[in-house]
N, C-alpha and C positions, 0 to 999 in steps of 0.2 A: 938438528937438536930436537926431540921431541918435546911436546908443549908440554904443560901444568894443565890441567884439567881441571882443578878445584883445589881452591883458595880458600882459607877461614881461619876468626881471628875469634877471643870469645872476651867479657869484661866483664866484672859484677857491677851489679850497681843495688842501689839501696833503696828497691820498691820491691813491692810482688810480681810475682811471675803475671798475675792476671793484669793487674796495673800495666805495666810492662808491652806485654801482648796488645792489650787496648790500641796502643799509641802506633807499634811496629805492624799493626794488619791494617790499618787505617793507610793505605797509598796514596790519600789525598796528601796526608801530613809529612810523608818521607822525603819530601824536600826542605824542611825543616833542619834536615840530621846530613843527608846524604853533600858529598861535593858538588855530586854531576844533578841528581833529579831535581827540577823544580818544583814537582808538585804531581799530579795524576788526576784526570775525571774519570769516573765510574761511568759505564754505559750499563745503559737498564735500568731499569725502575728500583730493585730490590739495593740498597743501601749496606744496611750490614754484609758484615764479609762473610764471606760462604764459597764453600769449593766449587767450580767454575763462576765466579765471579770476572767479569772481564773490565779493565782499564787501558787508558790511555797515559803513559808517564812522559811528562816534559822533561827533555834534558838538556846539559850544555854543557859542554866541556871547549874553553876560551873561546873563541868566534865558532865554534861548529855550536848548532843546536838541532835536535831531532825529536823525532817520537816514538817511540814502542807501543805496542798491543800487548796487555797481557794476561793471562789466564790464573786465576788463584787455584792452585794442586792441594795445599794443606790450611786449615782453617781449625786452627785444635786451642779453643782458650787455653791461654797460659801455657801452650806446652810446645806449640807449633804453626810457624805460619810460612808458608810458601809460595812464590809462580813461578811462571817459565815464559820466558820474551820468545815470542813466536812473530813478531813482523815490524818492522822498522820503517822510515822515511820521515823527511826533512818535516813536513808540515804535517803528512798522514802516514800513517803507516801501512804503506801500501806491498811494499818487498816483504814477503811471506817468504819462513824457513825456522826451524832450530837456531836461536840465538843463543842462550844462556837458562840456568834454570836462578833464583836465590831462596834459600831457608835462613830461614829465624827458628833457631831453639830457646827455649825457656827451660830454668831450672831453677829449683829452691838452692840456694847456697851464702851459708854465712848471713842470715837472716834477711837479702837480699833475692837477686834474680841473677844468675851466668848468663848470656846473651850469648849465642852462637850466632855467627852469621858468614853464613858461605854462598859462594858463586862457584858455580860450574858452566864450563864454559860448553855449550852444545853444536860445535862448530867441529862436529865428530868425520862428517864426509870432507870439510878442506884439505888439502894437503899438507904437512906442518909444517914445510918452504913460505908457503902461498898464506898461513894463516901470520906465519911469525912475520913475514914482510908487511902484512895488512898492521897487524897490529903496532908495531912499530912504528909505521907511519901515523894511526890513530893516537899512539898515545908519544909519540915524541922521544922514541927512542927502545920503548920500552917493550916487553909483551902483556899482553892482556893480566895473566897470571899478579906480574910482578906491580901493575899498575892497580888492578881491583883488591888488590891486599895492601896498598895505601889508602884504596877509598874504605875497603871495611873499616879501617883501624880509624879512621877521621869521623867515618860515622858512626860509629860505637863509642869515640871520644865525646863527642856531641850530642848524643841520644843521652849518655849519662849526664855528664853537666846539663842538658832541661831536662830530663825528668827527676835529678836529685836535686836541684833548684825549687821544681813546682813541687815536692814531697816538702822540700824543709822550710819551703812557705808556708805551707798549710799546717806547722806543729809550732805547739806555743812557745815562747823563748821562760828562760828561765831566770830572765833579768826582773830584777825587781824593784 
């Protein structure tokens, strides 16, 4: 059976596109939203996010936890924020190769922001035997495809409820 290559789910939510982007190019904070990541450090001095921007993401998915390397590809306020996981291992990431790429699109809509967020999966040289057997045993049955289109959807559910939380914090009530 050949694989799913790319997965994406999109939600609005009720901030700005720029609001929005702030929070989603920030890889320290994507553990915040996401199931698996716990979080990411920035290597390098330079902070703000900017295209080849390189981090380190913590993950965990039930007793496995690892690390990724990864490279920021699109850095576009408000309209576009992207990497591509380029090397993996338990504590370091030390197994270099093509992993996956993920975008975040932004749009104005509904006086709100649409979130796009896709994964694609870069695991183009495997065999699709040898990928869907790997995968299955990573995710517990499932493929890659079918299991990162429940994490988008969990983390777009979550990205919304705190960032429309911290919006309707900040606006005054109209109790009186």
């Amino acid at each position: 059976m050949p694989r799913t290559m790319s997965v994406s789910d999109s939600i609005l939510i009720d901030a700005a596109p720029s609001a929005v982007y702030e929070h989603v190019s920030d890889p320290t904070a994507m553990g915040r939203w996401s199931p698996e990541n716990q979080g990411a450090r920035v290597l390098g001095g330079q902070r703000e996010t900017h295209v080849g921007m390189v981090f380190e993401g913590r993950n965990k998915r039930g007793a496995f936890r690892w690390t990724t390397r990864c490279t920021v590809t699109a850095a576009d306020p408000g309209v576009r924020f992207a990497f591509r996981v380029h090397a993996i291992g338990a504590r370091q990431p030390r197994l270099r190769g093509a992993i996956a790429q993920w975008e975040y699109r932004f749009e104005e809509a509904d006086g709100g922001t649409r979130v796009t967020e896709t994964w694609t999966d870069d695991r183009r040289t495997w065999p699709d035997v040898l990928a869907n057997a790997f995968d299955r045993v990573a995710t517990r049955g499932r493929t890659f495809a079918e299991f990162q289109r429940g994490n988008i959807r969990t983390t777009l559910k979550r990205l919304k409820a705190a960032l429309e939380e911290a919006e309707n914090a900040g606006r005054p009530t109209t109790d009186g």
